[in-house]
C-alpha positions in Angstrom: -81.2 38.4 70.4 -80.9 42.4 69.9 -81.5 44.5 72.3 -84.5 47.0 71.8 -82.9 50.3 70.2 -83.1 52.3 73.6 -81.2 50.2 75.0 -78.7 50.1 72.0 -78.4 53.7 72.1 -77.8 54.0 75.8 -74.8 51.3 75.5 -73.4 54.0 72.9 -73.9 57.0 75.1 -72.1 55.3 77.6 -69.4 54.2 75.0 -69.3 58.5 74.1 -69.4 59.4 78.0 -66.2 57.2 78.6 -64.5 58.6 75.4 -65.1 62.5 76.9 -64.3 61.2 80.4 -61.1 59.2 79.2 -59.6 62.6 77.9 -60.8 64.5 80.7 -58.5 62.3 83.1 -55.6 62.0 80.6 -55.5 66.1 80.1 -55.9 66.9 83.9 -53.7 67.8 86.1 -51.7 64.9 88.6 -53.8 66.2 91.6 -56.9 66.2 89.8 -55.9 62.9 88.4 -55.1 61.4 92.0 -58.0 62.7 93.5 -60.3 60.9 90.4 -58.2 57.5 91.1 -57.8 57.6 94.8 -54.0 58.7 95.0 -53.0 57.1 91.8 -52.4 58.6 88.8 -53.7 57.8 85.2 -50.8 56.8 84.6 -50.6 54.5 87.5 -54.4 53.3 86.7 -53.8 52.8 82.9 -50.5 52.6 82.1 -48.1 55.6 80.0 -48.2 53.3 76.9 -50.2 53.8 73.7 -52.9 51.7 74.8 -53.8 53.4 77.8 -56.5 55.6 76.2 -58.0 52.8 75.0 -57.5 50.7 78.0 -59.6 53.4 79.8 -62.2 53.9 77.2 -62.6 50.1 76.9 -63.0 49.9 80.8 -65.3 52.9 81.6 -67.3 51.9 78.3 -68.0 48.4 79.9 -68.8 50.0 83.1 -71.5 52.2 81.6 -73.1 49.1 79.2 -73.0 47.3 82.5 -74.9 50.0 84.3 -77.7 49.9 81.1 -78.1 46.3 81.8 -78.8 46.0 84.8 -81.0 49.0 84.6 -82.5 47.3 81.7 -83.3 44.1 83.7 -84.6 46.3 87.1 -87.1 48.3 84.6 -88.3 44.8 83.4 -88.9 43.5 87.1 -90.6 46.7 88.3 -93.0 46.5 85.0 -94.2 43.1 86.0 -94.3 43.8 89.6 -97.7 43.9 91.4 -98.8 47.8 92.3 -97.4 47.1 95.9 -94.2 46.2 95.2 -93.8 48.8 92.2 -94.7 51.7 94.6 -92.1 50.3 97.8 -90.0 50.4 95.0 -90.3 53.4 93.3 -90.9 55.9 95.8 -94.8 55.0 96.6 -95.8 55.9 92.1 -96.4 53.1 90.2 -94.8 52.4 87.0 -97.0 53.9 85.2 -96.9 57.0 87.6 -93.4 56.6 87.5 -92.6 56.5 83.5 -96.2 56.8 81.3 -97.5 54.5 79.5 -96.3 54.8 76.1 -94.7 52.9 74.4 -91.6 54.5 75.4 -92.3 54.0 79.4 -89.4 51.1 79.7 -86.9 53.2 77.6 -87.6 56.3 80.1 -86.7 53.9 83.1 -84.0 52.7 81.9 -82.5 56.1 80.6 -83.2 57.1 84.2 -81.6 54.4 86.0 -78.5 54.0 83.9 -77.6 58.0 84.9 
């Protein structure tokens, strides 16, 4: 089964993000660097290979296409919630109050949970 094309593109925004964040790290200074990996180096996170670019880009990708699905499956819940339970769990708005109701409603939740 495919997932719906906001999804899709969210997984590849995230794959982008962890491309620009992956240089960040790699181009920063050591300090910078331990204070991003809590006293390591990316070095010491990653390895000094070849592969540690990718190692980090594969890793933070993953991290961010996991984020989309679970936002993906919470959006699904709250949608098929009854009106209590969407507003305890979305601040007292309803999903509808919350994200429209367009077509493009789920997308918008999941785009704003996956941040």
């Amino acid at each position: 089964m495919t997932a719906p094309r906001h999804e899709r593109a969210a997984v590849e925004a995230a794959k982008s993000n962890a491309a620009t964040t992956c240089k960040a790290w790699m181009s920063a200074d050591e300090t910078a660097q331990k204070a991003a990996f809590g006293g390591k180096t990316f070095a010491d996170v990653y390895g000094s290979n070849g592969n540690a670019y990718g190692k980090c880009v594969s890793g933070q990708a993953k991290e961010g296409a996991d984020a989309v699905a679970n936002a993906a499956q919470r959006c699904k819940q709250w949608s098929k919630a009854t009106v209590d339970a969407q507003k305890v769990a979305l601040g007292g708005k309803t999903f509808a109050e919350a994200f429209g109701t367009g077509a493009n409603a789920y997308g918008k939740c999941v785009a704003a949970q996956s941040k």
